[in-house]
C-alpha positions, 0 to 999 in steps of 0.5 A: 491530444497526446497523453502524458507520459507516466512512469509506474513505480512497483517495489518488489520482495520474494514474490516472483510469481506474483510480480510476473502476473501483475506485469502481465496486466500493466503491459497490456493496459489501455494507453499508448504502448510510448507514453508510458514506462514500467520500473520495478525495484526489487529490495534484495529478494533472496529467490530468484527475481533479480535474476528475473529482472536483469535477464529481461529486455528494455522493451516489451509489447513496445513499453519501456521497461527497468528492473534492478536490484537494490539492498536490502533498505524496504519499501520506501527506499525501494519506491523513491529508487523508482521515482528518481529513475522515473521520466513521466510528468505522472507516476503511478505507484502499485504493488506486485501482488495486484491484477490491474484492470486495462482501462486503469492508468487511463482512467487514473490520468483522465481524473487527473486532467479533469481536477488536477490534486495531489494524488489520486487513489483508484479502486481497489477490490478484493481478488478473492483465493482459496481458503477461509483466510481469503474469504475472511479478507472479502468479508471485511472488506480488507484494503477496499477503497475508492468505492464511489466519487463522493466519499473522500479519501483519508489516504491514497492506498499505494496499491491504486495510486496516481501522482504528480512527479513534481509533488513527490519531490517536494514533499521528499518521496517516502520517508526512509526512515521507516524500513517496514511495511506498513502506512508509508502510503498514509505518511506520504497522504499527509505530507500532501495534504499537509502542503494544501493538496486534495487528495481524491477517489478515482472509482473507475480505476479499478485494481484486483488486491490479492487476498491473504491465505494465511492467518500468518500474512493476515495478521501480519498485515495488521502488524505492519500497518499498525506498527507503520501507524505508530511511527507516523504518530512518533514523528509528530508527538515524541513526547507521548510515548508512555500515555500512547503506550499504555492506550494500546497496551490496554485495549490489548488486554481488553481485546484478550478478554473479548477472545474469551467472552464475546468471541464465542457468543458472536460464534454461536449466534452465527451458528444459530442464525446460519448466517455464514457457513459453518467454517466461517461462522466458527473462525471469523469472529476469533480472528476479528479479534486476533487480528486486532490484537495484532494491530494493538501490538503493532502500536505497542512495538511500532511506539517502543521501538521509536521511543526516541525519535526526534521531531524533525523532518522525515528522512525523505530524500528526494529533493527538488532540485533532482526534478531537472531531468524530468522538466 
C-alpha cells in the first residue's frame, strides 16, 4: 500500500545551527524518501539563514525540499506560509530546534490511519544540555508530552504534530493575529476540538526538545506561553479585562512573597535531605518561582496589550476554497 504524502511545516528564526541539525533528522526519517516533502519558512532571521535556505538545492537524499524567507510577521505567519505551500494530504509541524527520531513521521501517520482525528501530538522529551538551566528544564518536565496512549491531550504540542491538511484550512490555519511566540498551537487545538474533532497522543513518535540554557530563554518561554494564553482567553472573553487582570496581578504579588519565605525554606530542606546536588538544590526552587512570575506577567501584559480586542474570528486566513490544489 503507498503511504500518503505528507508535507513538514517548520518556521525558523535566527537559529541556524539549530535548524541544520533538526533537518539532518527529518532527511533521514524512515519513510519513502517521495512521499514526503520538507518546507521551511524562515521569518526574517537577521543571521545568515535565508541565505542558507536560498543556496540549497530542491532535492536532497531524494526528498523535496522549500526554503524561503518571508518578513518579519511570526510564527503563525510563517506556519500557514508553509502549509499554503504544502502538497501532502498530511502536514507535520515541527520546530527547528527538535532532534527527530527516525521512525516519527511513520508512527505519527501509522496513528492517523489506524483512528483518523484532527490531529495528532507525538512525544516529546527533554534533550538535556549543559548547565543547571538544562537540568532545571529535565526536572520539571519542561514541554513533556504524549508520555502514554491513555492519557488525553489538552493540546497537540507543535513541536510533535500531525494534521489532516484539509482540517487546517477549515478552521483557518494559525491565528495571524498573534505575531509572538507562544500558545498558537493551543489555539489552533481548540479550534479543532471546538469543530468536534479529537485530538489524540501518539507515544511512539518520539521528538528530542532541546533544553533552554539560560534563565533568560527559560523565562522567556514562560513569558511568551502565558502571554499567548492571555490572547487566546481575549479572543473568547473581551469583556473580562479588568477582573483578569487583577487575578494575575495578585497572584504575581503573592508569587514575590513566596520568593521571599517559602523559596529559601524549599532551598534548605534540599540541602538537609540531600535530594538534589548542591547547585541544583540551591537555584531550583528560585527559579520555580521566578519562572511563575514570569508566567503571571505574561497574562498581565498578554491581557493589557489585548485590552480591546473585539470578539470576532480569529485572523486565520487559510481558506477552504485554497485546498484545490491539493485535492
Amino acid at each position: 500500500m503507498q503511504r500518503p504524502f505528507v508535507s513538514i511545516v517548520l518556521a525558523t528564526h535566527n537559529r541556524l545551527s539549530l535548524l541544520q541539525d533538526t533537518l539532518d533528522t527529518l532527511f533521514a526519517l524512515d519513510y519513502p524518501q517521495d512521499r514526503y516533502e520538507i518546507i521551511v519558512v524562515d521569518d526574517a532571521s537577521t543571521d545568515t539563514t535565508g541565505e542558507w535556505l536560498q543556496s540549497q538545492p530542491a532535492e536532497r537524499a531524494g526528498v523535496a525540499f522549500t526554503g524561503l524567507t518571508i518578513p518579519p510577521a511570526g510564527p503563525a505567519k510563517a506556519r500557514n506560509t508553509g502549509i499554503r505551500l504544502a502538497r501532502g494530504e498530511y502536514v507535520m509541524i515541527t520546530d527547528d530546534d527538535c532532534i527527530i527520531d527516525t521512525r516519527c513521521l511513520r508512527e505519527l501517520v501509522e496513528a492517523m490511519l489506524r483512528e483518523p482525528c484532527g490531529g495528532i501530538g507525538g512525544r516529546i522529551i527533554c534533550k538535556e544540555r549543559s548547565g543547571v538551566i538544562s537540568r532545571y528544564n529535565t526536572h520539571i518536565r519542561f514541554n513533556v508530552t504524549a508520555e502514554d496512549a491513555e492519557t488525553p491531550l489538552r493540546f497537540v504540542n507543535t513541536a510533535n504534530s500531525l494534521f489532516p491538511i484539509v482540517l487546517l484550512y477549515r478552521v483557518g490555519g494559525f491565528d495571524e493575529g498573534y505575531r509572538h511566540l507562544g500558545s498558537e498551537d493551543l489555539d489552533l487545538s481548540q479550534r479543532i476540538m471546538e469543530l468536534g474533532f479529537a485530538i489524540r497522543p501518539c507515544p511512539s513518535a518520539v521528538v528530542e526538545h532541546l533544553n533552554k540554557v539560560t534563565a533568560r530563554s527559560l523565562h522567556r518561554a514562560f513569558y511568551n506561553q502565558s502571554r499567548g494564553a492571555a490572547y487566546i482567553h481575549a479572543k473568547r472573553h473581551p469583556r473580562q479585562g479588568t477582573p483578569f487582570v487583577l487575578e494575575y496581578l495578585v497572584k504575581l504579588l503573592l508569587n514575590v512573597l513566596r520568593l521571599f519565605t517559602e523559596a529559601p525554606a524549599r532551598l534548605l530542606w534540599n540541602l538537609i535531605t540531600r535530594r538534589l546536588p548542591p547547585v541544583d538544590a540551591c537555584l531550583f526552587p528560585l527559579l520555580d518561582r521566578t519562572t511563575k512570575m514570569s508566567s503571571m506577567w505574561g497574562r498581565i501584559v498578554g491581557r493589557v496589550m489585548y485590552w480591546h480586542l473585539p470578539e470576532a474570528t480569529p485572523t486565520c486566513p487559510l481558506e477552504d476554497h485554497q485546498l484545490s490544489k491539493v485535492e
